[in-house]
C-alpha positions in Angstrom: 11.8 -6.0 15.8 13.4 -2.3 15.8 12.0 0.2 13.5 13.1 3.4 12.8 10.1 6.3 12.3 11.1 9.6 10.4 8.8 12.0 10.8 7.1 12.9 14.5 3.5 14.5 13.1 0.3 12.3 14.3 1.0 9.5 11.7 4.7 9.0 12.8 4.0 9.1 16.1 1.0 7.0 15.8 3.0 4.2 14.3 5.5 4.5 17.2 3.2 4.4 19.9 1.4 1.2 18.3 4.6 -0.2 17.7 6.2 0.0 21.1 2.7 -0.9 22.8 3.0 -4.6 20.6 6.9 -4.6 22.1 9.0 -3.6 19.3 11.9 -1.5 19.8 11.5 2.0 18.4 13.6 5.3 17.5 11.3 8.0 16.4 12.9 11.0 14.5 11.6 14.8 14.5 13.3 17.9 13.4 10.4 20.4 14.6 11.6 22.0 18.2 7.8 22.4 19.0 6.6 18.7 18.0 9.8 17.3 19.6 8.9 19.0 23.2 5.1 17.4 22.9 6.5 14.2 22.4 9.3 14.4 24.7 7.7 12.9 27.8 6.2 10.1 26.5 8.7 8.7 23.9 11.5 9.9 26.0 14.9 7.7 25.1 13.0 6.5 21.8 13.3 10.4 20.5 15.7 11.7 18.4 15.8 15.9 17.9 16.9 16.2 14.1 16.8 15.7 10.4 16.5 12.4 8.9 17.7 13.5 5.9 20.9 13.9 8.0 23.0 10.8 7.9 24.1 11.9 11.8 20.8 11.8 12.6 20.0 8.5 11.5 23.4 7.1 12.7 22.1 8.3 16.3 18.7 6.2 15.7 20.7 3.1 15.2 20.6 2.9 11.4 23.9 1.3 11.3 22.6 -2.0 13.3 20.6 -1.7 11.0 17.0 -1.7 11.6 14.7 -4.3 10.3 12.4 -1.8 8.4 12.8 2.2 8.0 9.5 4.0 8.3 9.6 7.8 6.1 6.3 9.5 7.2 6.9 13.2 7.4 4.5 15.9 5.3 7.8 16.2 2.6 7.7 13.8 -0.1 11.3 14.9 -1.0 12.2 13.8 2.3 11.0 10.9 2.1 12.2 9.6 -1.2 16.3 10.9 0.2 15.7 8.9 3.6 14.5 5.8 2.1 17.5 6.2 -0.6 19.9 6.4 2.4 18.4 3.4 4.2 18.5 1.2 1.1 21.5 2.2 -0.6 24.0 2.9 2.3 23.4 0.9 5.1 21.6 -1.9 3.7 17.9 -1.6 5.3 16.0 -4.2 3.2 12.4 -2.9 4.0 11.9 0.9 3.9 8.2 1.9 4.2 7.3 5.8 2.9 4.8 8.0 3.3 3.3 9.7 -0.5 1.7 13.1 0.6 1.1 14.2 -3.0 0.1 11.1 -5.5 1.5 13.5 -8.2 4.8 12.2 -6.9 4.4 8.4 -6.7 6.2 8.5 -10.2 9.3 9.4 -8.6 8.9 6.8 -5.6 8.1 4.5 -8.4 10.9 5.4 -10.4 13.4 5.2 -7.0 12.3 1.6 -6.4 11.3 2.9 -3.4 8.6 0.6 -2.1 5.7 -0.4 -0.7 4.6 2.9 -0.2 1.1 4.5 1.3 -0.8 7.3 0.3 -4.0 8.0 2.5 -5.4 10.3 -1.0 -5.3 7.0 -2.9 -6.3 5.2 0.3 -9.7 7.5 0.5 -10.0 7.3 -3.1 -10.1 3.8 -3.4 -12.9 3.8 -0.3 -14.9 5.8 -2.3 -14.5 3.7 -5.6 -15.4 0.3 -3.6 -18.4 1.7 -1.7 -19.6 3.4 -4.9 -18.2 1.8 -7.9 -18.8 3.4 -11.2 -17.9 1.3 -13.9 -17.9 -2.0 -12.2 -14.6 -2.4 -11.1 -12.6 -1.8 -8.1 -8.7 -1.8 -7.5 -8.4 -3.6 -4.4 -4.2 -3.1 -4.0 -1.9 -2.6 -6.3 1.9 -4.6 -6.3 3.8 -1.9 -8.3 7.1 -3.9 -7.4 6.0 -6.7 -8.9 4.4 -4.8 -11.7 0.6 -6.5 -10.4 -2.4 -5.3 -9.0 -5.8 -7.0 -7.0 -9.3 -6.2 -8.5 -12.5 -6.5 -7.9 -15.6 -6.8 -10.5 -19.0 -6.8 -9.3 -21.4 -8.9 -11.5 -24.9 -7.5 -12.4 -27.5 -8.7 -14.8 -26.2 -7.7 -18.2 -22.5 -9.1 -17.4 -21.6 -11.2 -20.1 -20.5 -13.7 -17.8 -23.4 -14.7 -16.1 -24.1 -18.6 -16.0 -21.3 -19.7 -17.2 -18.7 -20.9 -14.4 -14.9 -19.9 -13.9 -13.3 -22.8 -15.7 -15.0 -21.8 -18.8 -13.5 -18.4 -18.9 -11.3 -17.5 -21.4 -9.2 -15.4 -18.9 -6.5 -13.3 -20.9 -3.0 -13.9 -20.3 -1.6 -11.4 -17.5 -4.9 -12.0 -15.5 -5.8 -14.8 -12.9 -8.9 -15.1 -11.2 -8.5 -16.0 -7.5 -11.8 -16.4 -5.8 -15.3 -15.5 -6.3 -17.1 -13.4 -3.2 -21.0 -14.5 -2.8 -23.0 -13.5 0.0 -20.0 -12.7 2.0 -18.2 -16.2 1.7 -15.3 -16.8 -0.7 -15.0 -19.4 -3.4 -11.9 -20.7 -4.7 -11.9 -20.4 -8.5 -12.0 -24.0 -9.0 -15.4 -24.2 -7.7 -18.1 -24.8 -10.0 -20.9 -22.8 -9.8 -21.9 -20.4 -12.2 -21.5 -16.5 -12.1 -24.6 -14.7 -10.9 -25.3 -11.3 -10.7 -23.9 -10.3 -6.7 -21.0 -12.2 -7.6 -17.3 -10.1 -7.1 -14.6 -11.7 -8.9 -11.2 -11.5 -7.1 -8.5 -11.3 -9.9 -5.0 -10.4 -10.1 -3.7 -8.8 -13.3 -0.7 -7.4 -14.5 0.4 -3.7 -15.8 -1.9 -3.3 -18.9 -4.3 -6.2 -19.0 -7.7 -4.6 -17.2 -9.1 -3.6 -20.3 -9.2 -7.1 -21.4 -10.9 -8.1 -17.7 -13.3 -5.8 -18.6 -14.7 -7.0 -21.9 -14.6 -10.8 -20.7 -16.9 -10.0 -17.1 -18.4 -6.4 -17.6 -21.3 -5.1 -20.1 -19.7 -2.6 -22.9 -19.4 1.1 -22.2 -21.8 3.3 -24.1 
């Protein structure tokens, strides 16, 4: 596989090293004179000196073969959206991979079609929501290309679902229940033993329909 990293800061360059230490060919881009000299040694051929923004720069990486995925991970999130653009839209990269610094920008990312994308705020965010969830449910990932995202909802005492099993449900439409976690082993949903408080329900729901997840497996808000 060859890959193409923008952006030589300690994520970029993190990626490339694990990248070429699993075999894959790489081409790591960085514009900053003092960054590119630390990693001169060690990536040696594999780094470029420039702007990725640049469409010179990238033609020196190898875009043009092209690569099979474009990696945008430097600290500018205007960067990033122009140099998965390029990738996508002139030479034809089918998997671009960037790098949200601010989430106040995943809009425009969004809005690009510039996707999957990772953002370590929402990352630690969504750490803190699983090991301390406050109303009951966690979002596990979310699939904003296909407009879907993974859940979790933890089942306790007063959930209106306990004792009644899967099948008899009445899941809303936009939501599908995939397995049930108990006592670290998952259950497919077909399985038919009853909800019990400790239970997580898996489910994947689309744009809109958590509300109704809510009122079928949590207790009401006060």
């Amino acid at each position: 596989m060859f890959v193409i990293v923008a952006g030589g800061g300690k994520v970029g360059a993190n990626v490339a090293r694990s990248l070429i230490g699993h075999g894959h060919e790489v081409a790591l881009i960085e514009q900053r004179p003092f960054r590119f000299v630390r990693l001169e040694d060690e990536f040696e051929h594999r780094l470029i000196r420039g702007d990725a923004t640049e469409l010179y720069v990238l033609e020196r990486a190898g875009i043009e073969r092209p690569p099979d995925v474009v990696v945008a991970v430097t600290g500018d999130d205007e960067d990033n959206i122009v140099i998965g653009q390029v990738a996508r839209e002139r030479y034809g990269v089918e998997k671009v991979i960037a790098r949200v610094n601010n989430p106040k920008n995943q809009e425009h990312f969004d809005f690009l079609g510039i996707s999957p994308t990772v953002s370590a705020v929402w990352s630690v965010l969504a750490m803190i929501e699983h090991e301390v969830p406050e109303h009951g449910l966690v979002h596990l990932l979310e699939l904003r290309k296909e407009d879907l995202e993974i859940v979790e909802v933890q089942v306790d005492e007063s959930s209106p679902c306990v004792g009644k099993r899967v099948s008899e449900l009445k899941v809303p439409e936009g939501a599908t229940v995939i397995a049930v976690m108990r006592e670290g082993r998952a259950e497919g949903p077909e399985n038919e033993n009853v909800l019990a408080p400790g239970d997580q329900v898996l489910a994947v729901l689309r744009s809109g329909k958590e509300e109704d997840l809510r009122k079928l497996l949590l207790k009401p808000a006060k």
